[in-house]
N, C-alpha and C positions, 0 to 999 in steps of 0.2 A: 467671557466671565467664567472665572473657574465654580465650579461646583460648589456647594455645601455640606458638607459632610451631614447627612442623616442615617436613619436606623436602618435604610435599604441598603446604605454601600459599606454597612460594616461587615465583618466578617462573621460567620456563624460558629458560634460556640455551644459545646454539647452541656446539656444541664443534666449532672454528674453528680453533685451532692448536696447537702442543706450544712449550711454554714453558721448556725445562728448560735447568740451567743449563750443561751439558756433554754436545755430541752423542756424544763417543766414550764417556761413563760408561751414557748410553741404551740406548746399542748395547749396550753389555755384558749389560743384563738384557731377553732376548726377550719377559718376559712382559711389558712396560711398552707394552706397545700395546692397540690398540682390538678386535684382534680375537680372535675368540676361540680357545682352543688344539684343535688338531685330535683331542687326543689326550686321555685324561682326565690330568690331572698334578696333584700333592699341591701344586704351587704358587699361589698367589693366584692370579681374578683381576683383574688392571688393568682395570677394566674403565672407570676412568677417566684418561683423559689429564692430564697438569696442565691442559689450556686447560678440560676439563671443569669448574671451580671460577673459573678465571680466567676471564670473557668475552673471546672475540675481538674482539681489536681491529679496528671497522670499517675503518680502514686497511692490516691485514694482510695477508699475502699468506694466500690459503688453503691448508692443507696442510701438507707438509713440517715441517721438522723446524726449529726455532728456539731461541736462546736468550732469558731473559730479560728482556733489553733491546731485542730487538728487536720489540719491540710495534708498530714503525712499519716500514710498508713505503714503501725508499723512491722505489717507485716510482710513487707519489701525490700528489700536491702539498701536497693537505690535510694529509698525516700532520705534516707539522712546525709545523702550528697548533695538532695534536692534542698534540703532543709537549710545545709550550710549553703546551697549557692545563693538563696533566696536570703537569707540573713546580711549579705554582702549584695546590696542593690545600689544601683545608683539615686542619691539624693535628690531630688525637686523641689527649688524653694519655690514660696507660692507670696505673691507681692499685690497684694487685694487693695479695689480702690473700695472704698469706703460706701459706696451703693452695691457694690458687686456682694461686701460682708451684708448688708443690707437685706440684701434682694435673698444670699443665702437664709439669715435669720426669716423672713418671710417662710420659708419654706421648711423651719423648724431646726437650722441648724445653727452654732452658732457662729462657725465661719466657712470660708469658699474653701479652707484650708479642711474643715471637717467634712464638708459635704465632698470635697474626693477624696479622700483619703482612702477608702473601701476600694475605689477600683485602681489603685497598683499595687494591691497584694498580688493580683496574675493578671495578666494584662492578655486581653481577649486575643485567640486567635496565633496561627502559630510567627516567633518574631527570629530571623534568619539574621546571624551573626555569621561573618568573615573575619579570618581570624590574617596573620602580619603576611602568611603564606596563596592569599587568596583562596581559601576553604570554607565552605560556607557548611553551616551549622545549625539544624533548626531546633528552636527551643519553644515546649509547649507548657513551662513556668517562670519566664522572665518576669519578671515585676521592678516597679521604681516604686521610692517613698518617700510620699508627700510632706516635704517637715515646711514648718514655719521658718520664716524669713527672718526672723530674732534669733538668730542665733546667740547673737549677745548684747542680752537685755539692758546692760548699761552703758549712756550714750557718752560714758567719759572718753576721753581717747585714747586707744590704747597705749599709746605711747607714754602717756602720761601715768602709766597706773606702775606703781613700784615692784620692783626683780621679786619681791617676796609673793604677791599678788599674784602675778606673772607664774612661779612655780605653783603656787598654790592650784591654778584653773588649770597647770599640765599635770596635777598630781590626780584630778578627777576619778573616780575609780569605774567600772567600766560597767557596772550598775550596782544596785543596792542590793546587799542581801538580806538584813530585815525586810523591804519589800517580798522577796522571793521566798522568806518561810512565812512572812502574815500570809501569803496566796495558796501557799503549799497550806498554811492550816484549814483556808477556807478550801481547798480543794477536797481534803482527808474529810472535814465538818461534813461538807453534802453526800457525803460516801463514793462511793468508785465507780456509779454510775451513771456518776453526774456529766461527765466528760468523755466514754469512751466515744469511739465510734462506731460500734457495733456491741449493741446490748446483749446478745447472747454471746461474745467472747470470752475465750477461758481465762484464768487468772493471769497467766504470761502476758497473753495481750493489754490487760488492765494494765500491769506494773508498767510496761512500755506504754499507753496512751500517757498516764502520768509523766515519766521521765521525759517526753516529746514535747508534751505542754510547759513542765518544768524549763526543758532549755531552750524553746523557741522565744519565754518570755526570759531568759538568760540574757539571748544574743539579740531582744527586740530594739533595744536602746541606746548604742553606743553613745557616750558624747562626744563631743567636738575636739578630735586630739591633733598634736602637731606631729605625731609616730607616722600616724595613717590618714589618708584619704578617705575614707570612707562617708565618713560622717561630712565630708566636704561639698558644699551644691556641684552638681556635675550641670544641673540647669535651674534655671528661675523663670518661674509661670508670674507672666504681666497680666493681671487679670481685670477686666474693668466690665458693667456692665449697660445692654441699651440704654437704661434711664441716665447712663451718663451724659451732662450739656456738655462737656467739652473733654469728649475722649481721645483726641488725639495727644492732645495737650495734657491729660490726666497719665495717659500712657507715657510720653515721654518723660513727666514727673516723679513717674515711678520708678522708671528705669534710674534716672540719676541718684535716686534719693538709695536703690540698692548700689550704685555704684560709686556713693560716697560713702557709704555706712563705713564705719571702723571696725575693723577686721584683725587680725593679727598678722603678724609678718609671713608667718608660715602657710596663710590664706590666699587664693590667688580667684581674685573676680574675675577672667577671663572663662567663664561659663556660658554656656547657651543661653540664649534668650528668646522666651516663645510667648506668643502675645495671644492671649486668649479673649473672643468678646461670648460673655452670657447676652443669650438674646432673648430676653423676658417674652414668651409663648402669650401669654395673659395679656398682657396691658402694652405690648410694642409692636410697633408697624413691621413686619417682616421685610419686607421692602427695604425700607431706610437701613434695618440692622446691614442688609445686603449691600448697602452704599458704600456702608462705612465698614465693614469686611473689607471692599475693597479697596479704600481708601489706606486701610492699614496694611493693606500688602503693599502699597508703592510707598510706601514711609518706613516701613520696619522690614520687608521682606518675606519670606517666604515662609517665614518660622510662625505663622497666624493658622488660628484654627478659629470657630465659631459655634459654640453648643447651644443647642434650642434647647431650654430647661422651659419649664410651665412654673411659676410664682406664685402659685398656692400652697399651701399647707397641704399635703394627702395623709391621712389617715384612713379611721373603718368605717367610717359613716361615707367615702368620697366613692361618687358610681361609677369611676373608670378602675380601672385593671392598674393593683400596686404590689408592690413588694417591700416586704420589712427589711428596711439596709440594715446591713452588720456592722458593726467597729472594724476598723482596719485588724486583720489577724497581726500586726507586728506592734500594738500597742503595747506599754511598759508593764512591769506588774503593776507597781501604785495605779496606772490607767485602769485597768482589770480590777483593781480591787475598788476604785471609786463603781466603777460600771456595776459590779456585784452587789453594792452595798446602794445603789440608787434604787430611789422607787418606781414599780414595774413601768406605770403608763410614764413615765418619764424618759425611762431605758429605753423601748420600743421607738423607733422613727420609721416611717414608712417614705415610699417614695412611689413618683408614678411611674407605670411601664416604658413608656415612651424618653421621661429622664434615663430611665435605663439605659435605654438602646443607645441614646446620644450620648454618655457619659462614657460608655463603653468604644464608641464609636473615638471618641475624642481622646482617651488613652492610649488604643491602638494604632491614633496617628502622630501623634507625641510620640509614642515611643520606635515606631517603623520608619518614618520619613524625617524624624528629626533627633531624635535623643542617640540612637543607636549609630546612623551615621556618623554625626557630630563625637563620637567616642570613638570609633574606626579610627574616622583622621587624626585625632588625638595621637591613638596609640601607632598608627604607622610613622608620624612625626617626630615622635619623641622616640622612635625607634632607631629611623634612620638618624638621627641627627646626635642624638647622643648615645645611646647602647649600643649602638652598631660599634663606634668608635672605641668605645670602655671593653670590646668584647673582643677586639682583635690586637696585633702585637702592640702596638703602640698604647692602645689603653694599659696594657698590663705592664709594657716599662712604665707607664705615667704611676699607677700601683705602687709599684716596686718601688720608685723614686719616695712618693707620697713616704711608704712604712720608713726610707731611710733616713729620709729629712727628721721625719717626726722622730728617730729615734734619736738622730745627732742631737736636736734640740731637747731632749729630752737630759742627756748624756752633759752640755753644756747648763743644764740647771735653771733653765730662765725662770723668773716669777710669775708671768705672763698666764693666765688661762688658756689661751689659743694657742701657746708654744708646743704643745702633740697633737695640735687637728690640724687639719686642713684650711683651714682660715672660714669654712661655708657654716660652721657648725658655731654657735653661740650659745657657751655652758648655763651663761646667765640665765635665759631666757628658754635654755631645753631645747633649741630649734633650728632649724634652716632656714631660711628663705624660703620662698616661696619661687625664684628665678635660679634660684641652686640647682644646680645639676643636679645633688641626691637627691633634692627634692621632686625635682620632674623624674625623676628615675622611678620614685616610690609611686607616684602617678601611675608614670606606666606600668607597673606592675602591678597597682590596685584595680585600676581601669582593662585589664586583661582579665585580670580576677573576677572582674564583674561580667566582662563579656564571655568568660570562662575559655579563655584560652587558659589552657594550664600550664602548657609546657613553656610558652615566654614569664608568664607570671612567675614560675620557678625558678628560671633560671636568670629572671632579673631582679628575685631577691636574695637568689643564691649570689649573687654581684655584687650588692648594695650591700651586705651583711659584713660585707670583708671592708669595706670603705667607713660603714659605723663602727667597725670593734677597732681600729687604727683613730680614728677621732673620740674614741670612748662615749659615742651618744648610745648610751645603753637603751633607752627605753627604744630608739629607733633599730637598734640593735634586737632587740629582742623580738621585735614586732615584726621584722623581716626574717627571722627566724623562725616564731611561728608561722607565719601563712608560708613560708618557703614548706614546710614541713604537711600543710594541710594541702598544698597546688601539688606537691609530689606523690603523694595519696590519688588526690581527685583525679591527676593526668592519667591514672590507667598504669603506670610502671610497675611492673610484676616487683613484688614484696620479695622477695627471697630473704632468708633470714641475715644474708650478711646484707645485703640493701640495710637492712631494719635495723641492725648494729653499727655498720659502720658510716650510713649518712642520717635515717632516719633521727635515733636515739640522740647522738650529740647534738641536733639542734629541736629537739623537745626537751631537753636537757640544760641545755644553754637558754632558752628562750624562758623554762619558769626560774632558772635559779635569779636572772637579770631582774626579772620583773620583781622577786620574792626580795633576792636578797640588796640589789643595789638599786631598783626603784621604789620602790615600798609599795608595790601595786599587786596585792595577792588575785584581784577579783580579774585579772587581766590573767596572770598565771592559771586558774583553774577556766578561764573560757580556753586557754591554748589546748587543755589537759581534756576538757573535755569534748572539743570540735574534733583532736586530732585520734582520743582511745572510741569514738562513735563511728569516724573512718575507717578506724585500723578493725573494728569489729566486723563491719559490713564487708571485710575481706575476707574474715574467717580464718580458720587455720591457728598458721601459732599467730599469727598477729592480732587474732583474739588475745590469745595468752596475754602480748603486749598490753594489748588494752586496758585488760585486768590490772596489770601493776602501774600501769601510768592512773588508773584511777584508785589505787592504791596509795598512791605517793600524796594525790588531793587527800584524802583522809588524814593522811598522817600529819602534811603539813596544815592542815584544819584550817583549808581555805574556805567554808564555809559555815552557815547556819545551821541549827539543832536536827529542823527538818531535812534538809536537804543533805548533811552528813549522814542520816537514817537512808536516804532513798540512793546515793551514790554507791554507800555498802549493799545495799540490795542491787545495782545496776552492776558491778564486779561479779555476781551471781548470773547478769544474764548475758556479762563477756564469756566466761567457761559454759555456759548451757549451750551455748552456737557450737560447740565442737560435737559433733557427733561420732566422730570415731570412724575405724573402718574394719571391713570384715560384718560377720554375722554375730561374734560378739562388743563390737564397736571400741576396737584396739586406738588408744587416743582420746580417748570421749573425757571431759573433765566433768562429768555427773555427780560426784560427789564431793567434789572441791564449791559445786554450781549450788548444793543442798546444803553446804555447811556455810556457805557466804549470803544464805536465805535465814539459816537459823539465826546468825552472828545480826542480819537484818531484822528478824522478828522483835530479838532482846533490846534491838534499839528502839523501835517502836514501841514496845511495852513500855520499856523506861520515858517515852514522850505523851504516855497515855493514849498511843493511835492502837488499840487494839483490834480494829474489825481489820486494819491493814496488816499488820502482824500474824493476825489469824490466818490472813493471805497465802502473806508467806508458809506459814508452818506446814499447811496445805499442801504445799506446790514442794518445798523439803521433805515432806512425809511420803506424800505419793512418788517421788523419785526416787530413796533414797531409804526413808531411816523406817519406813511402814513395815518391809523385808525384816528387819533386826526386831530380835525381840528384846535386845537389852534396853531398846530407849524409852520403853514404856516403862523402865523402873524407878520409882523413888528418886532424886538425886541428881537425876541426870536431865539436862539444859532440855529439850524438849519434853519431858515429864512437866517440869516447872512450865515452860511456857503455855502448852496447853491448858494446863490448872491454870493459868491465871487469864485466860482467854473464854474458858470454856462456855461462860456466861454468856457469851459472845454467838448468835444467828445471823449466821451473813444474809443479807435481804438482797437479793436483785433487782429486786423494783426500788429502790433508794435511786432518787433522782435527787 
């Protein structure tokens, strides 16, 4: 009889930070710390932090007191490599049997879907990736994410739903940015130390905790597109629990009912399938759960897991050992901003220690023994079988052919829509297949992305780019563009400035003009602009510079909100502030290019009424830069004005 996963055979993970989502609701409950009470008291206790369930993020700052999103410290350079890989996870639909959502709401949640969602922000423990070359890789911030099994909430058929419809669901924009400035106001409203992660940090750090939180709930939400994979299940959790009377049978029920659902063409149900039993701690026979664990291994296979949960409610009155669960760090804004605006005891959910350890335990084997493999094979699959073939001479006459046919046909005038593609691409409908060669091509390149192979991911969108700009599917076109451009970054390839000119530039170039000017998808064009000028920063040098004007170009083309156009011009200030120059007088340094794009930031926040953030700025301009000159204190002149109209203004660092 094989084992059962409990909190003895997981692995240990270090408790590294506090995750929670509101420092001043913390503060309100003493017992929420690590140590222990000097006094006996009828209260729990804590005796785990949130980070104790969450791994700390090797980028982290250690200690101190943190929100949710701030998983990235940003005073690392790495972290916003981390930031992006973790934004691109593999999906996990969750297929709940009706006692299982049950048994979670008993325990205060309102689905199985919300009760894990927290633990594949990091998935405990370190998860070791081999990449097509047999290299193995260990990674100590892999995380999946838990979405709902609705993808699409109406049960008409797709087939039936009209070509106007049909563009409309691929025209989806790739989040909201009314959401992203209501959140930015509520972030400015509680002032700037609502959110760092380290209370005594100078104002640099502040401006970066904001910008980290800003684009982590940027990139938390994609939807479900036919460009990219990402949003696509890579697996679906069967979930059912002990009080079920006929779980084999409920199990199987489930499985069909995801494997009939109506889906879209460019959707491919052939995902993993991993069958999970809750084994109610409280009210079920331990024993019998164990029966039927094993039962479901000779019916469903080896993809079964078993978590002992306890079915009570824990809260502050309960006498065992809990912890307050967080929100999953990759919830959307609107999620963030409902959770903000909820009332305290509502917000607050606690959990027992021992859920803990098994909930943890149970991510770690999802994702080591079954999710991660199951994606190997994918990607070796889909490698040898077709990019192998598209990469050697025969793919490239096949190429060569494709551009010549398409242009004779082009040349003979047909009426035909499909008469300049390649017959896989359907204008109607914006898509491929799902059994398309592009289509499994973009697979393995997303699926490498995620397993952070960079150099195949690059160079299998570097492939795929030339095969969409020949069929004209721009949007898939543009989208293999940008991540070719963000995997060329990530993979380590030394930047030299003709790199950054002569491959970089044309396809961050190509990638926003597609989306801006011939898909109408701006919110898609500044996530390119801003995932790829936060890489090219962390490299420093001139491809800071770079940075600077690719987030230049978002300003101009005003892909964004009132607030968020104030905070990107202030972020072009801290691409030039990374240069530091060299020599003893720092020959190279852009310090005053860094001071006058903090000023240009101040006047925007005045003009929004965010003065104490302004004042920030003026601050961090003044002491670099204009404090030295005596002319800027005169009359007339732009930081004269901004100060007079700030001066009102005492910055508080106790503002929580």
């Amino acid at each position: 009889m094989a084992s059962i996963p409990t909190s003895s055979s997981e692995p240990s993970v270090p408790d590294s930070e506090y995750t929670g989502l509101d420092r001043s609701r913390i503060l309100a409950h003493p017992q929420s710390t690590t140590d222990t009470p000097t006094s006996p008291s009828p209260a729990p206790s804590l005796s785990l932090s949130l980070s104790s369930f969450l791994i700390g993020h090797p980028a982290a700052l250690s200690g101190g007191l943190a929100s949710p999103s701030n998983a990235v410290s940003p005073s690392h350079l790495s972290a916003i490599a981390s930031l992006v890989a973790q934004s691109f996870t593999p999906r996990v639909s969750i297929f709940a049997s009706n006692d299982a959502n049950e048994f979670a709401r008993d325990k205060g949640f309102a689905s199985v879907l919300e009760l894990f969602q927290p633990f594949g922000d990091v998935v405990p423990g370190p998860v070791v990736v081999r990449d097509t070359q047999g290299i193995s890789t260990t990674l100590d911030d892999f995380g999946i994410r838990f979405a709902s099994s609705a993808l699409f909430p109406s049960t008409q058929s797709l087939h039936q739903q009209s070509p106007t419809k049909l563009r409309k669901e691929s025209a989806a924009p790739c989040f909201d940015l009314q959401d992203l400035d209501a959140l930015l106001d509520i972030y400015l409203g509680k002032g700037m130390r609502y959110f760092v992660t380290d209370v005594n940090a100078p104002p640099t750090t502040l401006h970066d905790d904001l910008y980290y939180k800003f684009l982590q709930r940027l990139l938390a939400s994609p939807p479900v597109s036919a460009h990219e994979s990402f949003s696509h299940p890579v697996a679906g959790i069967i979930a059912i629990s002990s009080r079920n009377p006929q779980p084999i049978e409920t199990l199987s029920s489930l499985y069909k009912a995801g494997n009939d659902a109506p889906v879209p063409s460019y959707m491919s149900k052939d995902y993993l399938r991993y069958y999970v039993l809750v084994h109610d701690e409280d009210h079920s026979d331990l024993e019998r759960s164990i029966a039927l664990f094993e039962r479901m291994k000779r019916h469903f296979g080896i993809h079964c897991h078993m978590v002992r949960l306890r079915s009570v409610k824990a809260d502050l009155s309960s006498s065992e050992p809990i912890a307050l669960l967080p929100p999953s760090q990759w919830i959307s804004a609107a999620e963030e901003i409902a959770l903000l605006k909820a009332p305290l005891e509502s917000a607050d959910r606690y959990i027992f220690e021992s859920d803990v350890q098994n909930m943890r335990a149970f991510a770690h084997e999802l994702v080591v023994k079954s999710l991660v493999p199951f994606m190997e094979r994918c990607v070796a699959t889909w490698n040898d079988q077709i990019a192998a073939s598209r990469r050697g001479l025969t793919g490239r006459f096949f190429s060569a052919s494709r551009r010549l046919l398409g242009s004779n046909n082009r040349g003979l005038g047909s009426g035909t829509a499909h008469s300049a593609t390649s017959g896989n691409y359907d204008p109607i409908t914006g898509s491929y297949g799902f059994m398309t060669a592009e289509s499994q091509m973009r697979k393995l390149a997303d699926y490498a992305f995620m397993l952070r192979d960079w150099k195949l991911a690059h160079s299998t969108y570097d492939l795929l780019r030339k095969d969409f700009l020949n069929d004209k599917a721009w949007k898939y076109h543009a989208g293999a563009q940008e991540m070719a451009a963000a995997s060329l970054i990530l993979s380590g390839t030394p930047l030299s400035s003709k790199t950054r000119a002569d491959t970089l530039e044309p396809l961050l170039d190509s990638a926003t003009y597609s989306y801006i000017s011939r898909c109408s998808q701006p919110t898609y064009a500044l996530r390119t602009i801003l995932i790829s000028s936060e890489l090219l920063r962390s490299r420093g040098g001139g491809a800071a510079d770079d940075a600077a004007r690719w987030l230049m170009k978002a300003i101009s083309e005003k892909l964004m909100g009132s607030l968020a156009h104030a905070l990107i011009i202030e972020r072009v200030s801290a691409c030039y502030s990374i240069r530091k120059g060299v020599g003893s007088q720092g020959w190279g340094n852009r310090r005053r290019k860094a001071a006058f794009w903090q000023l240009v930031a101040a006047k925007e926040w005045v003009s929004l009424d965010k003065k104490q953030h302004a004042r920030l700025c003026l601050d961090e301009a003044g002491e670099n830069v204009y404090d030295a000159l005596d002319w800027t204190d005169e009359p007339g002149q732009l930081l004269f004005e901004l100060r007079h109209s700030t001066e009102s203004m005492v910055y508080d660092s106790s503002i929580s």
